[in-house]
C-alpha positions as CSV (number, residue, x, y, z in Angstrom):
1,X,96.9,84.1,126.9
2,X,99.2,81.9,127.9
3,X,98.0,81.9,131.8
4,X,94.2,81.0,130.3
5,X,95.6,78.3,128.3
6,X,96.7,76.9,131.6
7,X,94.1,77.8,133.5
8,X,91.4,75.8,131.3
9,X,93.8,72.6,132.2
10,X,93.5,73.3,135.6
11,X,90.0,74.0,135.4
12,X,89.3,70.5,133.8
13,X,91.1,69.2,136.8
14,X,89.2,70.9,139.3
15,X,85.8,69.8,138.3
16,X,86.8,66.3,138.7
17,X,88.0,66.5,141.9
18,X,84.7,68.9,142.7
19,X,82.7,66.2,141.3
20,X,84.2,63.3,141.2
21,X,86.9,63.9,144.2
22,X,89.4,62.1,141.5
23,X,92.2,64.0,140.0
24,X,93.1,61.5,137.3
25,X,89.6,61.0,135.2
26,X,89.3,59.7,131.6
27,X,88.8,63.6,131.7
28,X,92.2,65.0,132.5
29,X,94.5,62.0,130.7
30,X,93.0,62.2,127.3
31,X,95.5,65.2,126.1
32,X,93.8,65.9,123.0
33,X,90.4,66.8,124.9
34,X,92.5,69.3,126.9
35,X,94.3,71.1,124.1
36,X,91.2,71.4,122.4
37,X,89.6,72.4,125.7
38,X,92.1,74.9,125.7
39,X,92.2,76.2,122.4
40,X,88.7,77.2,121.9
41,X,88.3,79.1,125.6
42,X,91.3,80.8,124.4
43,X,90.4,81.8,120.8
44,X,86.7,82.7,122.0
45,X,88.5,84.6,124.7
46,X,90.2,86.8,121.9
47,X,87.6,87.7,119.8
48,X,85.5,89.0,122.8
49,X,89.6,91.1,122.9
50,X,90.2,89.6,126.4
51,X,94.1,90.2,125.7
52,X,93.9,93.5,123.8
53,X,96.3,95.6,125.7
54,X,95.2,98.9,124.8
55,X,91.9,98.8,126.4
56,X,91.5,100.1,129.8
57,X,88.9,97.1,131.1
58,X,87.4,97.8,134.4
59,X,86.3,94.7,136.8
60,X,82.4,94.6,136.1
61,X,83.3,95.3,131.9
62,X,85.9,92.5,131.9
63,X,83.4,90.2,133.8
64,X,81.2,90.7,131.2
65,X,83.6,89.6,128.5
66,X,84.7,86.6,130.2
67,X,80.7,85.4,130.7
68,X,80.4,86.0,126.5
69,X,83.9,84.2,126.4
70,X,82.7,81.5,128.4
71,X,78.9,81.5,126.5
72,X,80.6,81.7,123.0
73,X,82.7,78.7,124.5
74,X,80.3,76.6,125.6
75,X,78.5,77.0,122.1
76,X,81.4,75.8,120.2
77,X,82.4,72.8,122.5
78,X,79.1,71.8,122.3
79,X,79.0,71.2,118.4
80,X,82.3,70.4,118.6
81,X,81.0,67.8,121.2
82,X,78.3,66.6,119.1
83,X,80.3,66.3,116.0
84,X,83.3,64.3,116.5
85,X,82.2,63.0,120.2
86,X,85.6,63.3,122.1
87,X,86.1,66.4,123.4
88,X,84.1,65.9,126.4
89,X,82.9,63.5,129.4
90,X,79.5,64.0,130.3
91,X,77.5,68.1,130.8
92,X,78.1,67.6,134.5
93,X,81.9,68.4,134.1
94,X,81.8,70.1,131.0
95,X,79.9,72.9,132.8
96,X,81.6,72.9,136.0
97,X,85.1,73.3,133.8
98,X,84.0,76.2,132.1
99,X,82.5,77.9,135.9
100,X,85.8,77.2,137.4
101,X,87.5,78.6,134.3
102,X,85.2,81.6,134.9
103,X,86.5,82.4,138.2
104,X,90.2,81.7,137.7
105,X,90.3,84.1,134.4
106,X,88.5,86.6,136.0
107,X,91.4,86.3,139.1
108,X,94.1,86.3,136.6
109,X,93.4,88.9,134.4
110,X,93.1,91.4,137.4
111,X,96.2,90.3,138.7
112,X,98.1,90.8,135.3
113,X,97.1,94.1,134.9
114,X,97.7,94.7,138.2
115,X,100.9,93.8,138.1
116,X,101.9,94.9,134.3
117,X,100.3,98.5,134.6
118,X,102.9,99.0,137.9
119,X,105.5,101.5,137.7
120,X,107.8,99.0,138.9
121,X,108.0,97.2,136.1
122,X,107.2,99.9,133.6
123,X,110.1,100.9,130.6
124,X,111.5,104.0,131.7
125,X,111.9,105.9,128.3
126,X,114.1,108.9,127.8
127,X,113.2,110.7,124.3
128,X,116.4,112.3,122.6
129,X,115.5,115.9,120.9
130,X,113.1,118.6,121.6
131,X,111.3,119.1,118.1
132,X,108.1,117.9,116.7
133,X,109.5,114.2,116.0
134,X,110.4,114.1,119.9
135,X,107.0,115.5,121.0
136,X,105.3,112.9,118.8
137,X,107.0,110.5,120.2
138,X,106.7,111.5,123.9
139,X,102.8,112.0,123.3
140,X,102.5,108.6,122.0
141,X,104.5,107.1,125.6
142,X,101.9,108.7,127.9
143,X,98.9,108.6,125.9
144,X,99.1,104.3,125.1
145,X,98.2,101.8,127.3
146,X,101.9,100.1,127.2
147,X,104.4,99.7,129.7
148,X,106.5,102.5,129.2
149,X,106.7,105.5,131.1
150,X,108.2,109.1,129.8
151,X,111.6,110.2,132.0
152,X,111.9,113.3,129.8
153,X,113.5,115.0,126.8
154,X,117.1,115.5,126.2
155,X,117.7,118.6,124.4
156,X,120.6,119.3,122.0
157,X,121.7,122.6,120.6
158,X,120.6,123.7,117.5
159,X,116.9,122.0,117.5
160,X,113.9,123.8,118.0
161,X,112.1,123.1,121.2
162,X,108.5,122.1,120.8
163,X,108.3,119.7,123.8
164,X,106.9,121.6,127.6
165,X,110.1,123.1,128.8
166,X,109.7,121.3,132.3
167,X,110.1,118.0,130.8
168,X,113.9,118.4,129.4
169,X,116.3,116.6,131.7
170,X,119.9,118.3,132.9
171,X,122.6,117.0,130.2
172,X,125.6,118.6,132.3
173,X,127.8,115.5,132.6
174,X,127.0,113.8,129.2
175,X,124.3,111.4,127.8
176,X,125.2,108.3,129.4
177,X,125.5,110.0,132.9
178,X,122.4,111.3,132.0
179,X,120.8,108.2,130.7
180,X,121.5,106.7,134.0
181,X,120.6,109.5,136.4
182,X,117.3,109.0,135.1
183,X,117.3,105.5,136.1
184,X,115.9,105.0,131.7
185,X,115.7,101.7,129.9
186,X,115.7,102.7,126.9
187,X,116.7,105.8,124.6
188,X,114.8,107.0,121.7
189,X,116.4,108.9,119.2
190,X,113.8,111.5,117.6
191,X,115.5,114.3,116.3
192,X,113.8,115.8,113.5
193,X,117.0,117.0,111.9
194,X,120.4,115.2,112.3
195,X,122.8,116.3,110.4
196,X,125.6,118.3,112.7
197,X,123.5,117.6,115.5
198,X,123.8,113.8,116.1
199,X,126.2,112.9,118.5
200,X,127.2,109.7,117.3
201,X,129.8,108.7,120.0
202,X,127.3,109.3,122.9
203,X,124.6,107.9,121.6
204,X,127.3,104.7,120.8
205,X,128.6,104.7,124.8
206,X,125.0,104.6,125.4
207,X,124.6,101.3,123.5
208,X,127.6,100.2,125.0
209,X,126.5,100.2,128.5
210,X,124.0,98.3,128.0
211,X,121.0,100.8,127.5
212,X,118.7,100.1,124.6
213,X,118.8,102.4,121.5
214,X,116.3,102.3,119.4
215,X,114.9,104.9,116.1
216,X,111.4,106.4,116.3
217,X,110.2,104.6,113.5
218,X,111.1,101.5,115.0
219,X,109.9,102.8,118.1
220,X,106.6,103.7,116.9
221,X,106.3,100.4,114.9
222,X,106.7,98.4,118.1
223,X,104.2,100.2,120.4
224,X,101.5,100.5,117.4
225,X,101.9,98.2,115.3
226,X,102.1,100.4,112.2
227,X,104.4,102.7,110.8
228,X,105.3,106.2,111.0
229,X,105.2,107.8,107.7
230,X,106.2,111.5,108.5
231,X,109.9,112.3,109.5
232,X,111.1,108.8,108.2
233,X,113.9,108.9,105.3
234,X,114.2,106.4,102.5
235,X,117.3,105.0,104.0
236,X,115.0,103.4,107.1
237,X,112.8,101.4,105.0
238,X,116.3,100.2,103.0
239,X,117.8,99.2,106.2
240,X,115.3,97.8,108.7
241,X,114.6,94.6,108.6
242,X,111.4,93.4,106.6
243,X,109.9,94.2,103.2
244,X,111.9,91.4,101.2
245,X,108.5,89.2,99.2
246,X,111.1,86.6,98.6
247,X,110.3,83.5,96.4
248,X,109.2,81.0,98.8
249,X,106.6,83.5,100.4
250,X,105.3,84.5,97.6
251,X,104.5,80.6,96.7
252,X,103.3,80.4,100.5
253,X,101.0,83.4,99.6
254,X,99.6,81.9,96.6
255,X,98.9,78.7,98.4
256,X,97.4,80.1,101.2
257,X,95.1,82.2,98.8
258,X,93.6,79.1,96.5
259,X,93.0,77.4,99.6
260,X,91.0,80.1,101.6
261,X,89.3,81.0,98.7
262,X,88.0,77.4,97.8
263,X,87.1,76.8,101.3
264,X,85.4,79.8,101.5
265,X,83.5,79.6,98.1
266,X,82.7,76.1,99.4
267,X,81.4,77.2,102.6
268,X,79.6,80.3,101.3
269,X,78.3,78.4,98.1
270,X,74.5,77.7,99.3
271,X,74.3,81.5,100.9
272,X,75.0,83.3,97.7
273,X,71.6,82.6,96.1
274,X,69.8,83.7,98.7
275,X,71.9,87.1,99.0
276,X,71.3,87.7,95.1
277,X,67.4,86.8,95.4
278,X,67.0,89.2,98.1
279,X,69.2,92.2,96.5
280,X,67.1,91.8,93.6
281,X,64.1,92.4,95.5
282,X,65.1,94.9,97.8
283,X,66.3,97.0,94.7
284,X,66.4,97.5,90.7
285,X,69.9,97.0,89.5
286,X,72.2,94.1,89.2
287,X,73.5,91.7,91.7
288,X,76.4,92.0,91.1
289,X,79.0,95.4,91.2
290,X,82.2,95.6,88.9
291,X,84.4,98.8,89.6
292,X,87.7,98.9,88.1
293,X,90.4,99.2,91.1
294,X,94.7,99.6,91.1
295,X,96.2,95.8,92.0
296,X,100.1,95.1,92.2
297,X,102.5,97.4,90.7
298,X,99.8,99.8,89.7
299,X,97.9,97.2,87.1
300,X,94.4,97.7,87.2
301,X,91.4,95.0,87.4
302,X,88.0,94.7,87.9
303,X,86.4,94.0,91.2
304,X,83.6,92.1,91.9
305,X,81.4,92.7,95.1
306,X,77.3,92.6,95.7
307,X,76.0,95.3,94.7
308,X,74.8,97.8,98.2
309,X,74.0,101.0,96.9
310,X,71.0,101.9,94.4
311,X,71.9,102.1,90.7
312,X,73.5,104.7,89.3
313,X,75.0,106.3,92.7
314,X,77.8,108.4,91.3
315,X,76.1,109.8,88.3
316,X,76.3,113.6,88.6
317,X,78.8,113.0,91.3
318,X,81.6,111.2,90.1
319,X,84.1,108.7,92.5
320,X,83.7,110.0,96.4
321,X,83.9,108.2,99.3
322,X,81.5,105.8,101.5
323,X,80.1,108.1,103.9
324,X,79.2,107.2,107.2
325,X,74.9,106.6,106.8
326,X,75.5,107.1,103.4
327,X,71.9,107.7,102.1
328,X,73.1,106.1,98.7
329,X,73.0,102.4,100.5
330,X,70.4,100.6,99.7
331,X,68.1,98.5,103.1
332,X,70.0,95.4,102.6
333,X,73.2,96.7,101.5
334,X,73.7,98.3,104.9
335,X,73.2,94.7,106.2
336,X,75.7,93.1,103.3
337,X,78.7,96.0,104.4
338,X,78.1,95.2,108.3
339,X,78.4,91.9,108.0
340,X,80.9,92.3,105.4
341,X,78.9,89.1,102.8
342,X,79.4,91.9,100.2
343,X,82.8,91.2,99.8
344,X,82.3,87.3,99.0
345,X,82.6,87.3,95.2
346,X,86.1,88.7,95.6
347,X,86.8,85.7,96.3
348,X,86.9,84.7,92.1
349,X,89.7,87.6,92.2
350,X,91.6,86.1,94.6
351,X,91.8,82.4,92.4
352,X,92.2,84.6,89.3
353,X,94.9,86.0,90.4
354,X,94.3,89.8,90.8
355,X,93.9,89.4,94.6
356,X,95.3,87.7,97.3
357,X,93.2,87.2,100.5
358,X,95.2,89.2,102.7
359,X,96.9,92.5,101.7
360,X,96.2,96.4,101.4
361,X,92.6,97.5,99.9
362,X,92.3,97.9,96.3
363,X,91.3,101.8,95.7
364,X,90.2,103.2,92.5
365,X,92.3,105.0,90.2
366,X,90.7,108.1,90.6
367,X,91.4,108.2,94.5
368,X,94.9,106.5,93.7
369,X,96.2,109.5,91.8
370,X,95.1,111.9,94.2
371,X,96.2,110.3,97.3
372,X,99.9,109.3,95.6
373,X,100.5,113.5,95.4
374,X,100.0,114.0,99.0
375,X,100.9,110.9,100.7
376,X,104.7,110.0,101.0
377,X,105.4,106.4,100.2
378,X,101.8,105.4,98.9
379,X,103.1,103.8,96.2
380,X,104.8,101.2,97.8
381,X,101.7,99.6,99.1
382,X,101.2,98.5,95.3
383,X,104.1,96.2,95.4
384,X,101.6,93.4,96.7
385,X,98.9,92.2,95.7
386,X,95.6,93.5,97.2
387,X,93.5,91.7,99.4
388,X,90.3,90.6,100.9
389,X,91.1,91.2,104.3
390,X,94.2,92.9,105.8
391,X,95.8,94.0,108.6
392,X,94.0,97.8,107.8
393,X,91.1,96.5,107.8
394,X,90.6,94.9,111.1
395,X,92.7,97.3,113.0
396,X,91.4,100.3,111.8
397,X,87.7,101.8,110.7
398,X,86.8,102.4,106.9
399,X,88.6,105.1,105.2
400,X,86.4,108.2,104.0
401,X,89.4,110.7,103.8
402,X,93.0,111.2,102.6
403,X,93.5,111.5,106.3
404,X,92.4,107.8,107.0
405,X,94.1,107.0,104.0
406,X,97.1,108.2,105.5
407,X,96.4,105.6,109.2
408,X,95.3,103.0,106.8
409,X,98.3,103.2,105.1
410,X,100.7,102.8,108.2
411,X,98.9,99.9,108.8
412,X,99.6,98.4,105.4
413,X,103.1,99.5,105.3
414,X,103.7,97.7,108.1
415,X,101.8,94.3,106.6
416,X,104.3,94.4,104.0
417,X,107.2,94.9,106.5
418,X,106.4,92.0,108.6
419,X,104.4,90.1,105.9
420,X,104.2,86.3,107.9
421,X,102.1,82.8,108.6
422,X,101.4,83.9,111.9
423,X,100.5,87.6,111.2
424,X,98.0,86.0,108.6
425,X,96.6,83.7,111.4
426,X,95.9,86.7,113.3
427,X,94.4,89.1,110.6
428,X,92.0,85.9,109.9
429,X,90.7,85.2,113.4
430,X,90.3,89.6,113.7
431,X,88.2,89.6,110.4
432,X,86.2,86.9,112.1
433,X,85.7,89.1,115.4
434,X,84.8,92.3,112.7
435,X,82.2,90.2,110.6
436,X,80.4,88.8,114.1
437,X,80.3,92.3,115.3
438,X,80.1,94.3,112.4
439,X,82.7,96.8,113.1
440,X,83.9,99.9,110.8
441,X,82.0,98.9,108.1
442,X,80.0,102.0,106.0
């Protein structure tokens, strides 16, 4: 991201000196044209997931996304452009920037993953324990697109072996002779049971010599970007570092919520209407859809979303889940859920209070009390308020079953660990890129 930022500067340069053969150009000295320049390559770049790095991009798919990049690009300068009328010099080098940058992104983002996805500079990884923890763990290094790559497991007596027997490393000579044999970055403990099997003063020489030691939770947190649910004790979440809602962030929250909210009502004001003339037409019922849903620390409250489905859905049924081409939702409630407009009145939960406009998904009771019996730790996602958007949302399809409930809930879990300005930066612009391509939505 970085290397495109750059790029688009030197981009701007090179179409004056292409068509102008002058470096310096009321172009190039005017900074603010070329952070601006610069900012919206780059953010059109990401929503079109240019820099998602577990996608496997071949050369003809990434060329594709840079020409959308570049076409979203050009779309937004250009009313940019038109709208304040500083940003650019004349269409002449506006165009010529934007081929140049073409070209040099398309170069650079070979070469990156050329030289990321070598083994040289992989993270050699070296997985302590043989059980199902361990196996989890060393599935997880060869089956992600990161740069780590799996040395092997070290096995320790008295744990069950559940990892292919041809992957355990010789321990002869000790851990850290082991470690190093191996040539491994980093150690990961994952031993599914530690108590009398942990050995404390190896794994401690190990940190000593300079080798990284890390948990699998924390390990699996960091390649993900959720959390791991199963084989994690209490103690972790105690411990680790996140999960404190201190005062200040929760006036930052509040904040943040009146002001997306109101400029979203604002925004969204002259649409919502038309959305409850054409509901109405497309279907008998209201226009609106209250269901009663769990907020923070298990309080309920009503939602309020436009109503999708034809009247009456549940009745002989009871509460059950969206299906995928669920034959309850109505013509234009398929359109309102894929482009996400259904949730907009949520937006009067979020300034009463009941929401904030980033956290987990409110659920109803009904699934609530089910899913709490089966699901360790589900109750913790209750300790914020629900939201609008969140991390779940954007990273991972709608939830249909108490197994997605289980992903989705790794992914909220780790919201509330790392709860931050910038990781709500990053959920926005993602909910953007899911309503413009109507992603996961049922």
């Amino acid at each position: 991201m970085v290397g495109d930022a750059l790029l688009s500067t030197l981009a701007v340069y090179a179409s004056c000196f292409a068509r102008l053969s002058l470096w310096q150009h009321e172009y190039t000295s005017d900074v603010t044209r070329l952070v601006v320049f610069a900012a919206i390559t780059v953010l059109c770049s990401y929503l079109f997931e240019l820099y998602n790095d577990g996608k496997h991009l071949r050369k003809r798919e990434l060329l594709v996304r840079i020409v959308l990049a570049l076409a979203s690009s050009f779309l937004v300068l250009t009313s940019v452009y038109y709208l304040t009328g500083a940003v650019m010099s004349g269409r002449g080098l506006f165009l010529l920037s934007l081929g140049f940058l073409g070209v040099f992104q398309f170069l650079w983002h070979v070469s990156y993953l050329k030289i990321v996805n070598s083994p040289d500079h992989a993270r050699r990884v070296l997985v302590l324990g043989t059980g199902s923890l361990a196996k989890k763990i060393g599935d997880l290094i060869q089956t992600t697109n990161h740069q780590h790559i799996l040395k092997g497991y070290v096995n320790l007596s008295g744990e069950s072996v559940q990892v292919p027997p041809e992957a355990i490393v010789k321990n002869g000579r000790g851990l850290v002779a082991t470690v190093k044999e191996e040539k491994a970055h980093k150690l990961v403990i994952s031993l599914s049971e530690r108590r009398g099997v942990f050995p404390v003063q190896d794994v401690m020489n190990c940190k000593f010599s300079g080798i990284e030691v890390i948990d699998a939770p924390s390990f699996y947190e960091e390649i993900t970007g959720k959390l791991l649910i199963e084989n994690t004790m209490p103690s972790w979440f105690i411990f680790s570092n996140g999960f404190r809602m201190t005062t200040s962030m929760k006036s930052y929250k509040r904040i943040f919520d009146i002001m997306c909210s109101l400029i979203g009502v604002t925004l969204t004001l002259p649409l919502l209407p038309l959305v409850a003339l054409i509901i109405k037409l497309d279907s008998r019922g209201p226009v609106f859809f209250r269901q009663v849903r769990v907020g923070e620390m298990d309080k309920s409250f009503v939602l309020y979303k436009f109503r999708t489905m034809r009247q009456d859905a549940e009745k002989g049924t009871g509460a059950v889940w969206a299906q995928k081409d669920d034959p309850r939702v109505t013509r234009i409630g398929q359109l309102l859920r894929k482009t996400r407009i259904d949730e907009l009145p949520q937006l009067f939960n979020v300034l009463k209070g009941e929401m904030s406009f980033i956290g987990p998904r409110p659920e109803r009771p009904e699934f609530v009390a089910e899913l709490k019996k089966i699901i360790p730790y589900y109750s913790e996602r209750h300790f914020v308020k629900p939201g609008v958007t969140g991390w779940a949302q954007v990273r991972y399809p709608y939830g249909a079953s108490a197994e997605d409930a289980i992903e989705k809930l790794r992914y909220d879990l780790y919201y509330i660990k790392n709860v931050s300005p910038y990781l709500d930066m990053v959920i926005i612009i993602d909910t953007v890129r899911v309503m413009l391509f109507g992603r996961g939505a049922r």
